[in-house]
DOLUMNU-695377 format. One record per residue (C-alpha): y, z, x. Coordinates in steps of 0.001 Angstrom, whole numbers, plus 500000, padded with zeros to 6 digits. Layout:
# DOLUMNU-695377
YZX;...
END
This chain:
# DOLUMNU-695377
943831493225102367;945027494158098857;948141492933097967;947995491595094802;948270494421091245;947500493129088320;950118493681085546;949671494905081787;948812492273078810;951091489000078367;951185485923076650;948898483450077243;949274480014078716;949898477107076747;949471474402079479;946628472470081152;944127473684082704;942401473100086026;938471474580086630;939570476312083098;942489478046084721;946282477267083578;947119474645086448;950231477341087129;947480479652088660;946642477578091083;950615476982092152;951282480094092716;947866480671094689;949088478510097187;952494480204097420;951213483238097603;948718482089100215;951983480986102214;953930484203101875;950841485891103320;950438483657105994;953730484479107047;953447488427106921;950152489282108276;950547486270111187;953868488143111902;952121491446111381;949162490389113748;951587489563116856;954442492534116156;953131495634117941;951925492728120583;955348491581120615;956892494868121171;954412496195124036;954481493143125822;957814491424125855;959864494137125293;957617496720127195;957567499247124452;956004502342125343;952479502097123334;952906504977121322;956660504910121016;955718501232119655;953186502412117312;954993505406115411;958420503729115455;959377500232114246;955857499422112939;955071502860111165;959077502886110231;958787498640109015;954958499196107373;955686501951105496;958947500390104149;957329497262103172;955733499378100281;958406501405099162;960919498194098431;958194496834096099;959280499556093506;962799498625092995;962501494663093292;959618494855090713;962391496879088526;964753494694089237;963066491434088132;961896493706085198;965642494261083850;967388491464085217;966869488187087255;963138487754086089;960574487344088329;960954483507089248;964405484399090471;963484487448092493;960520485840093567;962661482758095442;965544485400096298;962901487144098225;961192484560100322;964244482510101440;965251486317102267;962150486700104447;962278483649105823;966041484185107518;964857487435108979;961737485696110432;964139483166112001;966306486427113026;963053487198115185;963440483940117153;966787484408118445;965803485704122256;965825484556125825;962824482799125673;963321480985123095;967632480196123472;966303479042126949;965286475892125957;969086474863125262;970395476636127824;971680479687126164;971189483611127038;971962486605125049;970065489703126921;967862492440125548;970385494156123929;971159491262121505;967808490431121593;966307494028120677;969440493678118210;967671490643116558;965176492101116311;965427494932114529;967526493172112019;964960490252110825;962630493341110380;965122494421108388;966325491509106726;961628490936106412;961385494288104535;964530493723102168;962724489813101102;959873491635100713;960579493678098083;961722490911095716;958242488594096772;955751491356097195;955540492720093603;956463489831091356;954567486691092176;951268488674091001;952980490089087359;953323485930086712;949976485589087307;949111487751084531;951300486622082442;949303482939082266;946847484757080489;946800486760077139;945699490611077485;942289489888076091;941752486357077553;938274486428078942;939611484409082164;941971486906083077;940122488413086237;938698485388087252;942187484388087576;943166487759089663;940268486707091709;941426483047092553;944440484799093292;943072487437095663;941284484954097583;944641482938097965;945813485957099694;943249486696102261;942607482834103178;946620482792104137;945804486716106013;942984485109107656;944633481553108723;947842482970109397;946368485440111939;944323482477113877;947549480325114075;950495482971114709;948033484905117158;947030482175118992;950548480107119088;951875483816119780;949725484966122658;948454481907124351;952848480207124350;955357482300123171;955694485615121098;958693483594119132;957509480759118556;954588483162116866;957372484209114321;958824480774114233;955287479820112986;955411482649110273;959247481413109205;957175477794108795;954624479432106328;957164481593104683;959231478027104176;956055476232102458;955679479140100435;958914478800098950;958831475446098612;955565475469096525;956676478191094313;960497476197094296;958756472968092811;959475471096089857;956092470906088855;955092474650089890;957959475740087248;956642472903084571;953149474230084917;954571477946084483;956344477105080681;959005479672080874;956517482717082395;958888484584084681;961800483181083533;964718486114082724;964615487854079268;968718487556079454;969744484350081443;973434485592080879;972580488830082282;970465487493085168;973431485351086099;975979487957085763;974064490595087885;972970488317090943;975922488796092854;975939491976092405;972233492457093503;972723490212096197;975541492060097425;974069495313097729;970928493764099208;972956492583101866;973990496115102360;970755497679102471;969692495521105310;972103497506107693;970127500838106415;966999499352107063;967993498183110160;969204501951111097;966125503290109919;964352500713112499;966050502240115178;965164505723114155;961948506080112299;961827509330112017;964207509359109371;961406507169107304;959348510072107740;961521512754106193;962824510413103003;959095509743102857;958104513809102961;961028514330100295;960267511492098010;956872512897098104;957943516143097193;960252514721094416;956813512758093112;954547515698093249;956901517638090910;957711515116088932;953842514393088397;953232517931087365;955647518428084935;954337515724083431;951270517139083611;952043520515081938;953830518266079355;951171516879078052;947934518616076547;944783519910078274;942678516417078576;945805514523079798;947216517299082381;943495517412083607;943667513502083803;946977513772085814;945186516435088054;942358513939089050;944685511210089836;946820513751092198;943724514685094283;942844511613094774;945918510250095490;945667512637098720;942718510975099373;943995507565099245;946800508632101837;943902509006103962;942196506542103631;944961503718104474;946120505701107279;943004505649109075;942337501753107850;946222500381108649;945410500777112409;944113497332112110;947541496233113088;948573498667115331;946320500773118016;943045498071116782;944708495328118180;946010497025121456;942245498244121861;941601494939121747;943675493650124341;942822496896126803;939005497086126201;937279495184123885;935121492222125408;937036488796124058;935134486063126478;932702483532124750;931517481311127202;934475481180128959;936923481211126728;938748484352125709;939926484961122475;943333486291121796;943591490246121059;945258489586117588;942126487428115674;940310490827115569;942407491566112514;940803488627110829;937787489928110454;939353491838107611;939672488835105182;936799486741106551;935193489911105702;936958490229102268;936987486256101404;932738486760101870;932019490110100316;934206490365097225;932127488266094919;929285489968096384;930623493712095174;931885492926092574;928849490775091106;926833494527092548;929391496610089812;928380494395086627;924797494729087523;925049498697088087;927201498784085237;924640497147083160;921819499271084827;923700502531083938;923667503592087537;928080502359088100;929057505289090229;932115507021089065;935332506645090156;935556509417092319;932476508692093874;933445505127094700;936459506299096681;933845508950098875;931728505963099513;934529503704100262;935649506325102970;932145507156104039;932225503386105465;935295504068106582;934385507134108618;931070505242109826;933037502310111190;935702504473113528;931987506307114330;930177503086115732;933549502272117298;933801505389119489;929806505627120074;930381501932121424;933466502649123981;931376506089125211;927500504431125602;927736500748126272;931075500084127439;931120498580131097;933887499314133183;935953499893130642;935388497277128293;933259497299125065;931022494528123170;932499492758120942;929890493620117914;931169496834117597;934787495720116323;932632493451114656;930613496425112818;933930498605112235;935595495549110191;932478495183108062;932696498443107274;936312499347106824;936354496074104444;933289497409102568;935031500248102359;938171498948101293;936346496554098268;934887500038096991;938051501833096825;941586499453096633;940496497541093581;939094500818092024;942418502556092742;944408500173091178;942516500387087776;942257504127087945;946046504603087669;946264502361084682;943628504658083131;944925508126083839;948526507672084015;950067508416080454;950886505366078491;954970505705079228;954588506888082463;952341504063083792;955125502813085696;956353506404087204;952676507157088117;952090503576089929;955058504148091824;953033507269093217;949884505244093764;952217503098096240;954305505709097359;950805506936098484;950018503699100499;953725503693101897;953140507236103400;949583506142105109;951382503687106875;953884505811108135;951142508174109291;948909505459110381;951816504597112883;951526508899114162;947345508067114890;947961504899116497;950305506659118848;947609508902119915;945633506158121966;949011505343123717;949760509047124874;949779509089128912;951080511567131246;954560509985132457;954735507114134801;957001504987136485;958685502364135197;957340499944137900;953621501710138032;950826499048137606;949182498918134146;946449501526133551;942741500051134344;940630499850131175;938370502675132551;941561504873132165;942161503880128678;939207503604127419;938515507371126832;941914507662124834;941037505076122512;937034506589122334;939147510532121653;941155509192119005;938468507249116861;935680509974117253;938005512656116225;939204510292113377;935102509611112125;935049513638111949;938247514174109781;937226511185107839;933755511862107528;934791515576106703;936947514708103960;933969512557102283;931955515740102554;934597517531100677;935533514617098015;931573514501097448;931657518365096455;935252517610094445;933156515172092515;932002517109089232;935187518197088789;937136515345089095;934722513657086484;935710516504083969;938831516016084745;938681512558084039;937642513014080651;934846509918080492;937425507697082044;935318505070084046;
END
């Protein structure tokens, strides 16, 4: 799970230090820890949520709300992190943002089940109405949290303070232990109680968060780093930014009730990038237009890489509540915790690969950057490989071992360590020095639109012939063979497109000019 970007150079910190960080390091890895235990334990229940309490259709589950909600989640980031940039500062959009998320979380808790313990009733309608608005009101939060709490982190150090990536990697692991605990506590409150009271859990998290990050002491311990260039200005403008991000929430909330719309500002916006990306190429002279040419390709790549990985959240977990083998000696583990083998997985092999980059590095045997991203899918394709081989030859009656979700996590977060950290750095290299910000916005523009597809393959493993409303559910020996289709045919294109990045590879390092 790689949520966190570092920023460009800043001053450095002028306070004291814990473990020879700047103590405000460690403040804001707890609120960020929070914040993530709120979104991916709300992210590990949703589709859940919507399939079994709402009786989604699977696939209309899958490549609406979440693909329409997931992909959204990246494309706010853009415009909160530009407007903390020019106007409220990042401590202020930061706080804006998670009080924001937190009210649509509670949004989430206002249905039947819940209302019903004082008596009250307000139907599906209002409840699917609820619904669809905290989403909303989630994704609007989000875009003031998600990009801003990490660009203070940087700013604790100086650009050339030795610490600085040690710091980004206290940070990172903030955000995985929150992934990781978050999905035990909201699954399991979620599944084994009440969906709700899941979310209600994740509004809890969301509060702490916000409370950490509110302190007296986290602001003493930050001197003035995130604070607004123009207080006069940041005053003036928040009710004007609060104002029209009230308004937006009724456009997210329309775009939640018709995804499909996501998809075509998504396919436009892309269009709009692409174009905008190449005149800036032809702008620029032969090394740099070659540079920009590198980054495009790959950029494709990266789309397809994240759309094959995001079905952690979507058609994953519903495998694992149709056919995967959850009982240990009895007890049977709720369908959601199979997410958190991601950051277990992350939390245990991140010091490992990156401690494995210095020594290549050293060793003169780094692979390039290119190269890195074909590995990091060739795990990829592997792990939907090992998946499918285990549904088709040891599957019993429609259920399959555990080990084998077990062996796809390892290596889609293998995969994911070899190319997300990798990508992040690679933009800051090719992009041209003022159009680092234009050409970031691409990189997640590019994650935004796997999401959105990611929600289109997940909705492959749901696709049925029609039934009746009141028809039992199918046995897992009927749906068993959808989910084995859909993640053989995705180790092929995956596996494919490795083949073909491999052969790109010569070119791409020309093209990159000795950029490492």
């Amino acid at each position: 799970m790689s949520d966190a970007t570092p920023p460009a150079g800043s001053a450095p910190s002028n306070g004291e230090e814990w473990f020879g960080h700047p103590r405000g390091l460690f403040y804001l890895f707890f609120a960020e820890m929070w914040e993530r235990f709120c979104f991916y334990g709300m992210r590990n229940i949703l589709v859940l949520y919507m399939v079994d309490y709402f009786l989604f259709d699977k696939a209309e589950a899958s490549k609406g709300p979440y693909a329409a909600y997931t992909a959204l989640i990246y494309c706010v980031a853009l415009p909160g992190g530009y407007i903390a940039d020019k106007f409220l500062g990042y401590r202020k959009s930061i706080m804006f943002g998670g009080i924001v998320m937190a009210i649509g979380m509670i949004l989430m808790l206002l249905n039947d089940e819940v209302l019903g313990y004082i008596g009250l009733s307000i139907g599906q309608d209002l409840e699917l109405l609820a619904f669809y608005l905290g989403l909303a009101t989630i994704i609007m939060g989000n875009g003031y949290f998600k990009p801003n709490i990490s660009t203070i982190v940087g700013k604790l150090y100086g650009p050339d303070d030795p610490r600085r990536d040690g710091g980004f990697t206290i940070f990172y692991m903030g955000i995985n232990v929150g992934a990781f605990v978050g999905g035990l506590a909201c699954g399991w409150i979620g599944e084994k109680y009440s969906w709700p009271l899941g979310f209600g859990l994740a509004a809890l998290g969301m509060l702490l968060g916000v409370a950490v990050f509110g302190s007296k002491a986290c602001g003493k311990h930050l001197h003035g780093h995130g604070d607004p260039a123009d207080p006069e200005l940041a005053k003036r403008s928040f009710p004007k930014i609060l104002l029209g991000s009230v308004a937006l929430i009724p456009v997210f909330y329309l775009f939640m009730r018709n995804s499909e719309i996501v998809g075509f500002i998504l396919g436009a916006t892309g269009v709009v990038m692409l174009v905008s990306l190449l005149g800036l190429a032809f702008k620029n002279d032969k090394i740099q237009r070659e540079k920009i040419f590198a980054l495009l390709v790959l950029l494709v790549f990266n789309v397809l890489f994240w759309a094959f990985f995001e079905q952690a959240g979507s058609s994953l977990t519903l495998f694992a509540k149709e056919n995967l083998n959850r009982e240990f000696f009895g007890w049977v583990m709720p369908a959601s915790w199979a997410q958190n083998l991601n950051p277990l997985f992350i939390v245990t092999l991140a010091p490992l690969i990156a401690g494995m980059w210095v020594k290549l590095a050293v060793a003169k045997r780094n692979p390039s950057i290119p190269m890195k991203f074909a590995l990091g899918l060739l795990q990829l394709g592997l792990g939907f490989g090992a998946l499918a081989l285990g549904c088709k030859f040891f599957s019993t009656d429609g259920i399959t071992p555990f080990v084998f979700i077990v062996i796809l996590y390892l290596l889609n977060t293998t995969g994911e360590l070899f190319l997300s950290p990798v990508g992040l750095s690679m933009v800051t290299k090719l992009a041209p020095a003022k159009a680092t910000g234009m050409v970031m916005g691409a990189w997640f523009l590019s994650i935004s639109a796997a999401n959105f597809v990611a929600g289109q393959i997940a909705a492959l493993t749901g696709e049925v012939e029609e039934r009746a409303a009141d028809a039992p559910p199918l046995h897992p020996t009927e749906t068993l063979p959808l989910y084995q289709d859909v993640y053989l045919n995705s180790a092929y294109v995956i596996l494919a497109a490795t083949a073909l990045l491999i052969l790109l590879v010569p070119l791409l390092k020309k093209w990159m000019h000795g950029v490492k």
